[in-house]
C-alpha positions, 0 to 999 in steps of 0.5 A: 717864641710860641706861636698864638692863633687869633681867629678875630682881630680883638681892640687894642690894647690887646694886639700890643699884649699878645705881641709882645708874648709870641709870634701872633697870626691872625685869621678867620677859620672854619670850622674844619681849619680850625679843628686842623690848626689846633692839630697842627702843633703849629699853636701854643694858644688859640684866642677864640670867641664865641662862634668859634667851637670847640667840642670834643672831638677838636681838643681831643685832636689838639696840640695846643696848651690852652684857649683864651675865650673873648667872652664871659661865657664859654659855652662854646668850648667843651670844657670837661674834654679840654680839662681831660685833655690837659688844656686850659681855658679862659674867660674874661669875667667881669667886664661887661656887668652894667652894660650888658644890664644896661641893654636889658632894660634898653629892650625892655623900654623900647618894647614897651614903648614900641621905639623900633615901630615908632622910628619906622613910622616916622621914617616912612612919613607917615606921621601927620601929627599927634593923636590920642592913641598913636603907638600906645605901649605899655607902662614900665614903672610900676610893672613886675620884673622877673628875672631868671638866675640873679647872678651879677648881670642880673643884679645890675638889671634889679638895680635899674629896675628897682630906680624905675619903681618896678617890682622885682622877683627873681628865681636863682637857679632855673628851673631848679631852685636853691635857699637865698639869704639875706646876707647873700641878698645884700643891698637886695635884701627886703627889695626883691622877691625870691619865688619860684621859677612857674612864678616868674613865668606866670607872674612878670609883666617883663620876664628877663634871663640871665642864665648861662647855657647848660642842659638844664637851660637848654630852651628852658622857654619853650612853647609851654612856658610862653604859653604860661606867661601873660598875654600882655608880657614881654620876654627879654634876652640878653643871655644866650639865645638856645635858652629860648626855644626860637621857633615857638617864640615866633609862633608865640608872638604871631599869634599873640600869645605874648606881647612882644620880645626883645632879644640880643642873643639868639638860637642859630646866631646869626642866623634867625628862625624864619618869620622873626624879622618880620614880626612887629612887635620884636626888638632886635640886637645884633649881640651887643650887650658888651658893645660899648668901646671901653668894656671890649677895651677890656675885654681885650686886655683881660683875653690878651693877658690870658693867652699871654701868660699861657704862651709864656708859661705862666697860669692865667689869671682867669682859668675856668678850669684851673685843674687843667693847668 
């Protein structure tokens, strides 16, 4: 039987799946153990997630036929070098839509109503009563959203937005762009604004992404972006967190070049730029836009069945890059 290396326990039902596919062994590795059991021939498939890395000196090294990435995105594998190297990767797209808009607009609320600020306050007893204006936020309804990329997840978050009477404005392709029509649009259509990326930045009140991790994205909001934006706006990422240029957002909230910010994703994840956990006026998630027991439930079968029909031979269902199979 192949041989598959899980480098993190994944929820059932997924053990019963790969289980049943080969001789499974389970175990954290660094970054070099790993590099060496990919060498090692010993792996027909490796079930990954996010922080493990793959570039493309390890799968140039590699003796295994494929990578089963328990994720959506993957932008911790060098794809171009696994293809070239005849390895397949995949993802499990498609699960995590609505929960993860669902923790957009849960930053986007508790930023705005200051719910962190609030919790320790009454936690430390140091409320005595209502007043006229203890922790006075800032409107939702009515306010503009602007939303980075307008992908599936971006979707569902103009959707919630759209319920709480928020304007919606979008830019597909930041910081480039690319003709959207209505029919593309669908339920959309007439309800959301196409504009221009320097738009988004200068005009939302609430500024959320949702765009993978590419060259191009790569702190797509630095120093100059957030000093473009609203000083009463609130950045929100649910994305991947080398989008946001970390230490300029800290400086930016310091200083109070922008409201506040709410982030589940960041830079060095886990590790977080210095002086971000001190600042009052950030929300901070520890990655848990997918987080919800019957999404990673999901999650799992989808990553199991991947690695599964890869240790058997068989295409997987969900390849990113089929022409490596």
């Amino acid at each position: 039987m192949s041989r598959i290396l899980v480098t993190t326990p994944i929820p059932d039902p997924g053990p019963s799946i790969l289980e049943a596919a080969g001789e499974v062994e389970v175990r954290a590795l660094g970054a070099a153990e790993l590099a060496d059991a990919c060498a090692s021939g010993r792996y027909a498939v490796v079930v990954s997630q996010l922080g493990d890395r793959f570039d493309g000196a390890l799968l140039s090294r590699a003796q295994i036929v494929g990578i089963s990435n328990y994720a959506v995105g993957y932008d911790n594998i060098d794809v171009a070098a696994a293809t070239e190297h005849g390895i397949t990767v995949t993802n499990t797209p498609g699960v995590l839509t609505d929960s993860t808009a669902d923790v957009a607009l849960l930053l986007m609320l508790a930023t705005a109503r200051r719910a962190i600020e609030a919790d320790a306050f009454v936690r430390a007893g140091l409320f005595d009563g209502w007043k006229p204006e203890l922790m006075l936020g800032t409107d939702v309804s009515g306010r503009v959203l602007g939303l980075a990329g307008f992908g599936r997840i971006a979707r569902a978050t103009a959707r919630r937005a759209l319920a709480f009477g928020m304007t919606v404005n979008f830019c597909p392709r930041p910081p480039g762009d690319r003709p959207v029509s209505d029919s593309e649009l669908g339920e959309f259509a007439g309800r959301v604004n196409h504009v221009s990326w320097d738009d988004i930045v200068t005009g939302s009140d609430f500024l959320s992404l949702h765009i993978p991790l590419s060259d191009a994205t790569h702190h797509l909001v630095d120093s100059a972006a957030l000093s473009a934006m609203k000083p009463s706006a609130v950045l929100i990422n649910t994305a991947r967190g080398p989008v946001v240029d970390e230490t300029a957002l800290v400086t930016a909230l310091h200083d109070g070049v922008i409201a506040a910010a709410g982030l589940d994703v960041y830079e060095h994840e886990p590790r977080l730029a210095p002086g971000l956990a001190d600042l009052p006026n950030v929300v901070l998630l520890p990655h848990v836009g997918s987080a919800t027991v019957s999404v990673r439930s999901e999650m799992a079968r989808l990553c199991a069945t991947n690695a599964a029909a890869m240790a058997t031979g068989s295409k997987p269902p969900h390849c990113v890059n089929p022409e490596a199979w």
